[in-house]
DRENDO-1510 file (C-alpha; in Angstrom, 1 decimal, always signed):
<recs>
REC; n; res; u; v; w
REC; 1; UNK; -12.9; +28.6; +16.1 .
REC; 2; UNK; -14.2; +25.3; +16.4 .
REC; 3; UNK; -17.3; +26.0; +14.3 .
REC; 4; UNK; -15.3; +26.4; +11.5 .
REC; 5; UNK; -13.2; +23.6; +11.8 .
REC; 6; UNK; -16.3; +21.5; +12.0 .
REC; 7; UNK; -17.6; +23.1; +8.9 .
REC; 8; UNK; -21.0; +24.8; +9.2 .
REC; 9; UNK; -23.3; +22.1; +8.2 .
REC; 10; UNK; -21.9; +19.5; +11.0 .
REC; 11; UNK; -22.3; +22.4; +13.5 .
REC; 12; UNK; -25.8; +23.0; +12.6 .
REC; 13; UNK; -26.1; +19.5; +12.9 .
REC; 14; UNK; -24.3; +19.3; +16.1 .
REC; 15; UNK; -26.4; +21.9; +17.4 .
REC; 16; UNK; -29.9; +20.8; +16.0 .
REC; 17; UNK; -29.2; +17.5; +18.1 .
REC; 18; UNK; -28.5; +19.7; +21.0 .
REC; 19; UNK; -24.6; +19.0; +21.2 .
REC; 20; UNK; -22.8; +21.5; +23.1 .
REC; 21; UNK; -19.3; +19.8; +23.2 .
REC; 22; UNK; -17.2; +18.3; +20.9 .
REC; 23; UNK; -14.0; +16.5; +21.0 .
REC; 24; UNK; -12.2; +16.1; +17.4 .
REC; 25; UNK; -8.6; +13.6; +17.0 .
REC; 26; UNK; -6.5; +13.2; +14.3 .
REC; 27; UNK; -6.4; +9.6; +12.4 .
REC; 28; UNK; -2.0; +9.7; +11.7 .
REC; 29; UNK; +0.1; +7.6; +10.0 .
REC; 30; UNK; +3.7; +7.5; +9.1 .
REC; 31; UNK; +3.6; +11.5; +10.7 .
REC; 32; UNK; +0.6; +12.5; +8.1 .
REC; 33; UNK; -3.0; +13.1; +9.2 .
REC; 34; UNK; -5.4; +11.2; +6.7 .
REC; 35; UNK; -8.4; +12.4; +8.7 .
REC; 36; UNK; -10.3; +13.1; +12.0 .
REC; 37; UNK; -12.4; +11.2; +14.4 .
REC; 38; UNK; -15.2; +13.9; +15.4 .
REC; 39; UNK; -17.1; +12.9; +19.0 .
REC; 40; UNK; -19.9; +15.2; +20.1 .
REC; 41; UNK; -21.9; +15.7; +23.7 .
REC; 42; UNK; -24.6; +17.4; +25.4 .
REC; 43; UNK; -22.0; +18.9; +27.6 .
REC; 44; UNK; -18.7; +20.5; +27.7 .
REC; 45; UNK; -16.4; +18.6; +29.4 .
REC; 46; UNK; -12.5; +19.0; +29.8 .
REC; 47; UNK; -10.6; +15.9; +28.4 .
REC; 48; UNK; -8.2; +14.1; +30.9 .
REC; 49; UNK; -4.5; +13.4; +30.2 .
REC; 50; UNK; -5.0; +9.4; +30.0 .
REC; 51; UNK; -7.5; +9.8; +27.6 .
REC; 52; UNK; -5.5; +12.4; +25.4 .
REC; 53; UNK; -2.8; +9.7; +24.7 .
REC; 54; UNK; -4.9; +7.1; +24.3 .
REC; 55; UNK; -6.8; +8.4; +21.7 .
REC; 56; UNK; -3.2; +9.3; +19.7 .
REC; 57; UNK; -2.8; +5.5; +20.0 .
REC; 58; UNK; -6.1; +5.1; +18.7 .
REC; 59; UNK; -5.9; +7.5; +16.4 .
REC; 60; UNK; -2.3; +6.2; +15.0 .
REC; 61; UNK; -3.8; +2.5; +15.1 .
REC; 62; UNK; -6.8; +3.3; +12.8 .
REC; 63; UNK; -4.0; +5.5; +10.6 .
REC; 64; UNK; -1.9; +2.1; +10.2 .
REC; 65; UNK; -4.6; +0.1; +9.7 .
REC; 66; UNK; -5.7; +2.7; +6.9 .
REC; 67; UNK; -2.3; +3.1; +5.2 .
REC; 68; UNK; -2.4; -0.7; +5.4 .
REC; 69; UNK; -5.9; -1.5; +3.7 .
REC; 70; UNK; -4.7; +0.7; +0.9 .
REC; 71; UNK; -1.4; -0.8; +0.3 .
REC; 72; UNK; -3.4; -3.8; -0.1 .
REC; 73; UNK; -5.9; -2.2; -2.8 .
REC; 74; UNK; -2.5; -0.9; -4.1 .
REC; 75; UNK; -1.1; -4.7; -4.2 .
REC; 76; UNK; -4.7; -6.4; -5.6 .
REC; 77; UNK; -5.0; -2.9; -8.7 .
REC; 78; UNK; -1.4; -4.5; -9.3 .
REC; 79; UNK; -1.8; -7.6; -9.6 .
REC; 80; UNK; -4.5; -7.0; -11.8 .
REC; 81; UNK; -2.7; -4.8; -14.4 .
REC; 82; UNK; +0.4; -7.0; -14.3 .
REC; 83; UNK; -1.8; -10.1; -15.3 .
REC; 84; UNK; -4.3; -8.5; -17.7 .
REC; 85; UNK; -1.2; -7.8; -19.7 .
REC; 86; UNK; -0.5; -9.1; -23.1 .
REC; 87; UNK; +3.3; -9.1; -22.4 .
REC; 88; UNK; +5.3; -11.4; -20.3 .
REC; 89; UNK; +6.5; -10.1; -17.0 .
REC; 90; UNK; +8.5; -11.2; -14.7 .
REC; 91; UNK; +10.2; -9.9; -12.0 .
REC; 92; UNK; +14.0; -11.6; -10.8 .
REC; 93; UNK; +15.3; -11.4; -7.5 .
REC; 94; UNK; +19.2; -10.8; -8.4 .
REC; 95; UNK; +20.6; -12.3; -5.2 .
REC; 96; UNK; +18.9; -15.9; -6.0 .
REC; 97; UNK; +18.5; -15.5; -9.5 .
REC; 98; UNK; +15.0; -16.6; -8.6 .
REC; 99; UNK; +11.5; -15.2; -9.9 .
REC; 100; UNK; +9.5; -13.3; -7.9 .
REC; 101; UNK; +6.9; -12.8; -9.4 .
REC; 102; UNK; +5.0; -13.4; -13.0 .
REC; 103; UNK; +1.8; -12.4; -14.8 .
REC; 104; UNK; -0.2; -15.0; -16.5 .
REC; 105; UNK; +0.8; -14.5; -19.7 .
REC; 106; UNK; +4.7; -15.3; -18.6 .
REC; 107; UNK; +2.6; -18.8; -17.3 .
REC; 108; UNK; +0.7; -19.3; -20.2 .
REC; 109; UNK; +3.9; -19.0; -22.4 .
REC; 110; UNK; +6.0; -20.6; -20.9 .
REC; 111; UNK; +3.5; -23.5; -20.1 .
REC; 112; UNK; +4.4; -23.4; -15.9 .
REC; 113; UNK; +1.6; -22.4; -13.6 .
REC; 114; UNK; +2.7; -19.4; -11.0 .
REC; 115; UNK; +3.7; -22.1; -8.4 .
REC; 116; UNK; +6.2; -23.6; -10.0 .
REC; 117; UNK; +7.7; -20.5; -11.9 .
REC; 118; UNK; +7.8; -19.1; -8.4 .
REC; 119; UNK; +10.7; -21.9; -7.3 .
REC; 120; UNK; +12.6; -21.1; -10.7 .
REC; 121; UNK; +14.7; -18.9; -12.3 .
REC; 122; UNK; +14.8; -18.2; -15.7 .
REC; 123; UNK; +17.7; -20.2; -16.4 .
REC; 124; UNK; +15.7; -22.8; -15.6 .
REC; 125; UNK; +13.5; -22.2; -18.5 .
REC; 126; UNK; +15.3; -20.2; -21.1 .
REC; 127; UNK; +18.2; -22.0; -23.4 .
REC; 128; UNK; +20.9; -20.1; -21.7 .
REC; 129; UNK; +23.1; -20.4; -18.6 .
REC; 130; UNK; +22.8; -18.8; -15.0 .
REC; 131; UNK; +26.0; -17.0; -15.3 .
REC; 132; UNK; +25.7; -16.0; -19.0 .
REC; 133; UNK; +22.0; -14.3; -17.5 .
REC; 134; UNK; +23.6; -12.6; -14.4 .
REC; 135; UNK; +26.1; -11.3; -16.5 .
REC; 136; UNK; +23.3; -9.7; -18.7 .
REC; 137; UNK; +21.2; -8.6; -15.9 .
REC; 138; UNK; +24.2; -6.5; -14.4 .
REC; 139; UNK; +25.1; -5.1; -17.7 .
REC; 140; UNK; +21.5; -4.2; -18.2 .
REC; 141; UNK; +21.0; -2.3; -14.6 .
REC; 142; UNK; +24.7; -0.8; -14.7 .
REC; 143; UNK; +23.4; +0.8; -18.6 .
REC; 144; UNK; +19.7; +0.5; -18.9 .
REC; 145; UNK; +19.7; +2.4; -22.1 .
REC; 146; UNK; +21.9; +0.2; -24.1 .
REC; 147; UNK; +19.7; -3.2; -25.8 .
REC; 148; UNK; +21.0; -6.3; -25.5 .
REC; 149; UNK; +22.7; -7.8; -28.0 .
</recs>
């Protein structure tokens, strides 16, 4: 059974370095196995309890840190769509009223670098009040469909 879990090839390879034990642990995160640590030895050994649970905290540590390099890849691929955009975007925090967040074409247009778009809103740079724009933007997200007028 544990041949085949190791997949032929690694077992001949196992075996062609004269491994006779192995000792294989899921990589977990957020309940999900993304993969498997595989540790081989000359001999067969029977694994102790202390090491069984801490090689699930291992193994759910390297899951994290896993999940978390690739939410970051996730964050840098959008960043880099947002700003290669032609169109402005910009994303509002309702609560504050407050952007978030802006490509570099919303900067370039409206002549503000990220920094200082980042401590406005766009009241502060469109010809138009706060409340008249909150007003808008609840209008907009309680009836998407409908255009402003």
């Amino acid at each position: 059974m544990r041949a085949k879990t190791l997949g032929v090839s690694q077992t001949a390879l196992a075996r062609s370095a004269g491994s006779h034990g192995a000792f294989i642990f899921p990589v977990v995160a957020e309940g999900k196995v993304m993969g498997a640590l595989v540790f081989s030895s000359l001999k067969v050994r029977e694994p102790e309890d202390r090491l069984l649970q801490a090689v699930r905290v291992i193994g759910s540590q390297i899951g994290q840190y896993l999940r978390r390099k690739q939410a970051e890849e996730d964050l840098r691929r959008f960043r880099v769509a947002m700003d290669n955009s032609a169109d402005m975007i910009v994303l509002i925090d309702r609560a504050t009223m407050r952007f978030v967040d802006v490509n570099e074409t919303s900067c370039t247009l409206l002549g503000y670098s990220r920094e200082e778009l980042l401590k406005m809103g766009p009241h502060d740079v469109l010809p138009t009040s706060r409340e008249k724009l909150e007003r808008a933007y609840d209008e907009f997200i309680a009836n998407p469909s409908r255009t402003p007028a």
